[in-house]
C-alpha positions as CSV (number, residue, x, y, z in Angstrom):
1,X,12.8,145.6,-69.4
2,X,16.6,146.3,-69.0
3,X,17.0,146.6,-73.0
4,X,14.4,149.2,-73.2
5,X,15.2,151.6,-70.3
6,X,18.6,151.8,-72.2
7,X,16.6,152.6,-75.6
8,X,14.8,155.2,-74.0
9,X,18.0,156.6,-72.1
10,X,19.9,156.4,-75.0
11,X,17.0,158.4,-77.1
12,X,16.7,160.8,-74.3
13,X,20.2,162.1,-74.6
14,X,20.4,162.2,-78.2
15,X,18.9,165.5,-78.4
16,X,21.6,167.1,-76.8
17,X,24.7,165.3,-78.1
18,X,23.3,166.4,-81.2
19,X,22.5,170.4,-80.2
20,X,26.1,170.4,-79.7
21,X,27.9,170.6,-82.4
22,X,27.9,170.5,-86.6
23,X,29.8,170.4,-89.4
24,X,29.2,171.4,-93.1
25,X,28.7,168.6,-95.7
26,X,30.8,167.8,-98.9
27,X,27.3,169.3,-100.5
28,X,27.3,172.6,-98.9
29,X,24.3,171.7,-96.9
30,X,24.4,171.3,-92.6
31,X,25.4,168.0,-91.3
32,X,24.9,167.7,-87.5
33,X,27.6,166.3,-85.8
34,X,27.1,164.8,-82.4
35,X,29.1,165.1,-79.5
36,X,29.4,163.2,-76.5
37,X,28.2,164.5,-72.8
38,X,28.0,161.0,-71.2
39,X,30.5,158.9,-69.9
40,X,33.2,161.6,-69.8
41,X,35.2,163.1,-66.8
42,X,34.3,166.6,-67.2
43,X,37.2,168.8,-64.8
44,X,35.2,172.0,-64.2
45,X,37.6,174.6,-65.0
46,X,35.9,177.5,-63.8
47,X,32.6,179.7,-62.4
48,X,31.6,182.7,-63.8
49,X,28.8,184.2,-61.4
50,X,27.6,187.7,-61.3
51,X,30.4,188.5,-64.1
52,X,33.2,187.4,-61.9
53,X,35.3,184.5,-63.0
54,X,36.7,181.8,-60.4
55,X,39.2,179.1,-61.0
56,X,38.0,176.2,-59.7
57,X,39.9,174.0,-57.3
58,X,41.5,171.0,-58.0
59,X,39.4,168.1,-58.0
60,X,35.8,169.4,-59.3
61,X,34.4,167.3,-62.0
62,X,31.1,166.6,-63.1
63,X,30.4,163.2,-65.1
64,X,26.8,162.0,-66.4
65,X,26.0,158.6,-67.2
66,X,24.9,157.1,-70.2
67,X,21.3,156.9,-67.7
68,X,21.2,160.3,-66.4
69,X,23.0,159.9,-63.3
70,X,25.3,162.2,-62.5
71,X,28.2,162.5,-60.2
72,X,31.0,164.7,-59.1
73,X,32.8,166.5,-56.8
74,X,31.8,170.6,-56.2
75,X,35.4,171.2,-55.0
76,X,35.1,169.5,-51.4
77,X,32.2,167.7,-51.5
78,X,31.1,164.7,-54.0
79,X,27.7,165.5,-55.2
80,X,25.0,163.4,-56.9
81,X,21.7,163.9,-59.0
82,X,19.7,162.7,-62.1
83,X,20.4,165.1,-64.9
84,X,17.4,165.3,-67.4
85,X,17.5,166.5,-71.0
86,X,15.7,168.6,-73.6
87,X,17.1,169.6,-76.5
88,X,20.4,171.4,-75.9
89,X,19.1,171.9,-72.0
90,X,20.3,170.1,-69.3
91,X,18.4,169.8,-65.5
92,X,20.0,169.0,-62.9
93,X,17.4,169.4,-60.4
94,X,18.2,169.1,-56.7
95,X,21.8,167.8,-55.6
96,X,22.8,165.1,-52.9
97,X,26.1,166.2,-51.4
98,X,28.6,165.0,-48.9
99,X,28.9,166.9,-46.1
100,X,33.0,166.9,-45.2
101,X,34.5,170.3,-43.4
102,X,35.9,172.1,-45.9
103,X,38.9,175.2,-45.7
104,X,36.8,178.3,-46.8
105,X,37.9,179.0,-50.5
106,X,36.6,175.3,-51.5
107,X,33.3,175.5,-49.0
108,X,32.7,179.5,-51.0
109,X,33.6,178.0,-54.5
110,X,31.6,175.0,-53.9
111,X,28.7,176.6,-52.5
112,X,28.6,178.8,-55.7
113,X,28.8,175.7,-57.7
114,X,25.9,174.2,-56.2
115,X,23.5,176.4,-56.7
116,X,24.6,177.4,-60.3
117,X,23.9,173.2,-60.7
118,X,20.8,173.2,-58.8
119,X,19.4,176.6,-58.1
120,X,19.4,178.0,-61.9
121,X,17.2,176.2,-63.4
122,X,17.9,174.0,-66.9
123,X,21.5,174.7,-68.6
124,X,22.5,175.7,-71.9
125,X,24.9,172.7,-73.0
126,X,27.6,173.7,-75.5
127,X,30.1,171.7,-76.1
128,X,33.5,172.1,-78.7
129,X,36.9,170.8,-78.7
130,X,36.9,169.0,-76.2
131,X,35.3,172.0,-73.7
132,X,32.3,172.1,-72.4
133,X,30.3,175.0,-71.1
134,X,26.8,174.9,-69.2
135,X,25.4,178.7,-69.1
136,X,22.3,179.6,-67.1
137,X,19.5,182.1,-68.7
138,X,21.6,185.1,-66.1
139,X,24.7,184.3,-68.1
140,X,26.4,182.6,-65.2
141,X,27.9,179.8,-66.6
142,X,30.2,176.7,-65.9
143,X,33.5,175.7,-68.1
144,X,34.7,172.4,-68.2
145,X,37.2,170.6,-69.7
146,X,37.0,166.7,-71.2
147,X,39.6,164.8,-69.1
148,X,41.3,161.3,-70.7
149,X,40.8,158.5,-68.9
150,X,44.2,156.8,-67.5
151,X,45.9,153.8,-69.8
152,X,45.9,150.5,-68.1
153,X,49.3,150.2,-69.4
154,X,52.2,152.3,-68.7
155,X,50.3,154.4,-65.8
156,X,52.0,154.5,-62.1
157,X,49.3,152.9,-60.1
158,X,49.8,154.5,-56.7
159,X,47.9,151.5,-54.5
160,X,45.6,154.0,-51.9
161,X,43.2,151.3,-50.5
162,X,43.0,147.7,-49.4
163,X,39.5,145.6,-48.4
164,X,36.6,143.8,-50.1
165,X,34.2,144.7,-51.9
166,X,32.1,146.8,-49.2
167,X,34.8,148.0,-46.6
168,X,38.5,149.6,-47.9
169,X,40.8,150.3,-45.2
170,X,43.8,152.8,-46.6
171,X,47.5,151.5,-46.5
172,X,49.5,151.7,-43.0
173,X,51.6,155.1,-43.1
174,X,54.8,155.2,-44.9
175,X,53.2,152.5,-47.3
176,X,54.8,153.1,-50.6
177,X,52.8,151.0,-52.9
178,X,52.4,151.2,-56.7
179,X,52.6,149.3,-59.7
180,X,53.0,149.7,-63.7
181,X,51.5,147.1,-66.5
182,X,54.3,147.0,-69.4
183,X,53.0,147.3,-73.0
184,X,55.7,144.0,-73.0
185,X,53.4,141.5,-71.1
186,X,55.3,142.4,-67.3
187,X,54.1,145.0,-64.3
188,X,56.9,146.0,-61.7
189,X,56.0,148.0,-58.5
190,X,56.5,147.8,-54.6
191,X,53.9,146.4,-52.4
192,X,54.7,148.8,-49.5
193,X,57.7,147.5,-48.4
194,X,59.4,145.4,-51.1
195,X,59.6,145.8,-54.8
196,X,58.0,143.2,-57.2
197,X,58.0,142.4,-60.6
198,X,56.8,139.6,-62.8
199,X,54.5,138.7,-65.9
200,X,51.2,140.1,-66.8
201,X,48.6,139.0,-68.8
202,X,45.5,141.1,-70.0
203,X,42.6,139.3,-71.1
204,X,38.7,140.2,-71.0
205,X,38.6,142.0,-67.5
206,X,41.3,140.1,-66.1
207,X,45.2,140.5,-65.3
208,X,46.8,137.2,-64.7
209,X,50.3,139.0,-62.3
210,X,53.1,136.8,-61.3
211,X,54.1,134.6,-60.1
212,X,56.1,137.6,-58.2
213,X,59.5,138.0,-57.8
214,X,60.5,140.2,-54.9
215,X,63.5,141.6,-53.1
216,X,63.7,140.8,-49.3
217,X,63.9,143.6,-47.1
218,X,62.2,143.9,-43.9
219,X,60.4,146.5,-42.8
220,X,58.0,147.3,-39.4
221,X,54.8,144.8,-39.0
222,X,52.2,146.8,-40.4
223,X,54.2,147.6,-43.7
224,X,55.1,143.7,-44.2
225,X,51.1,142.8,-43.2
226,X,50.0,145.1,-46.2
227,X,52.7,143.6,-48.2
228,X,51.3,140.1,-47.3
229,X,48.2,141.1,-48.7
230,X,48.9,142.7,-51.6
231,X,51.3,139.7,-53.2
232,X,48.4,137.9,-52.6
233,X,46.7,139.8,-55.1
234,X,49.7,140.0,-57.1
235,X,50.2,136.3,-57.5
236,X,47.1,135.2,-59.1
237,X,43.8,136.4,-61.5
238,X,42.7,139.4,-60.7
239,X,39.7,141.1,-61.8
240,X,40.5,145.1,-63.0
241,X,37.8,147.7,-63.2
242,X,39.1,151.0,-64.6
243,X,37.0,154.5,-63.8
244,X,38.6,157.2,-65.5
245,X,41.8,157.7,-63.0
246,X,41.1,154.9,-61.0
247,X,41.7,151.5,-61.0
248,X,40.2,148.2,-58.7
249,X,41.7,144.8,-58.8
250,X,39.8,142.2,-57.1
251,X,41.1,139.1,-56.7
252,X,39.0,135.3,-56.5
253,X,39.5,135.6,-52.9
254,X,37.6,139.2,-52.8
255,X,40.4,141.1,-51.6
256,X,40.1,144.2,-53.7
257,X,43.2,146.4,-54.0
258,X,42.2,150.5,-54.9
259,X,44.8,152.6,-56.9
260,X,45.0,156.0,-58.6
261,X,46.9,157.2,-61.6
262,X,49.8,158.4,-60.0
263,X,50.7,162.3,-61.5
């Protein structure tokens, strides 16, 4: 059953992928070229609504799974819905939001962003170089831009979280904790408090880290308790999970340490 619901997703979103783009053959006749809308980070760019363009704030994104679902962020707000495909046209049907407090230029931008997902009806997908744009039958229409997932190796990992696998607590304040894998086989980093380096080995969805060597500098108790923890995790096999700028590490105990790409 699982091997054909992936048939039919994968089938489904062929038609678009391949409404998207062409190229001329050696022969002279059309060749269709298709071109991927699933699985990428899409950073929406901008809003054009009512022929007025707006920049979009930092932090929107829209990215559809290889099964329809979709996810993203309107600006303030994560979003989710089930994205449905005909030909070149894309549905996005109602939306699922968050509901934080937002300053007013997000809240406005966002609220304009919703409805052009949800209140427009299907989408006109066309997508080129790397950009995407999804224009309603009004002419309002969304630009977006294909975002690069983060390199394991050689990105800062700036450590944000620290918890299991249902619950993530962030670190204590004035927490200073990264780390970088080495194209060489090592990581280096600070765990909050002290700074840490030591071997790394990648290998099938594991890191093998350590065993650490740190420096010894003492710092206030809920600094060196976050340290604890994380050369736990540091000084062992950890599971990694990458998503797009993001990056889990969960080690055999199920501590699971949360980090972004750090800009």
């Amino acid at each position: 059953m699982d091997k054909q619901r992936t048939t039919l997703g994968v089938l489904t979103l062929l038609p678009l992928a391949a409404a998207c783009g062409g190229t001329q053959a050696d022969n002279g006749s059309a060749r269709t070229e298709t071109v991927p809308l699933t699985g990428v980070h899409w950073r929406v760019d901008s809003l054009t609504a009512d022929g007025r363009t707006t920049r979009a704030p930092s932090g929107a994104y829209l990215r559809i799974g290889n099964d329809g679902r979709v996810d993203g962020n309107l600006g303030c707000n994560g979003f989710g819905s089930k994205a449905t495909f005909t030909g070149d046209r894309v549905d996005f049907g109602g939306l699922r939001t968050t509901a934080m407090a937002c300053a007013k230029a997000p809240a406005d931008f966002e609220r304009s962003l919703s409805r052009a997902f949800a209140d427009k009806g299907p989408l006109t997908a066309k997508a080129t170089g790397g950009r995407l744009t999804l224009t309603a039958d009004d002419g309002d229409r969304i630009a977006l831009t294909r975002e690069k997932d983060a390199p394991l190796r050689g990105t800062r990992w700036k450590v944000t979280a620290l918890g299991d696998g249902k619950v993530s607590q962030p670190l204590p304040k004035g927490a200073d904790a990264y780390f970088v894998l080495r194209e060489d086989g090592t990581f280096e980093g600070r765990l909050g408090c002290n700074h840490a380096s030591g071997r790394a080995a990648v290998d099938d969805g594991h890191i093998t880290l350590g065993p650490a060597r740190t420096t010894r500098m003492m710092c206030q108790d809920s600094l060196m308790r976050a340290e604890k923890t994380l050369l736990g995790a540091f000084d062992g096999k950890v599971a990694y999970a990458l998503d797009h700028r993001g990056i889990a590490l969960t080690s055999k105990n199920g501590t699971v340490v949360r980090a972004v790409a750090d800009e």
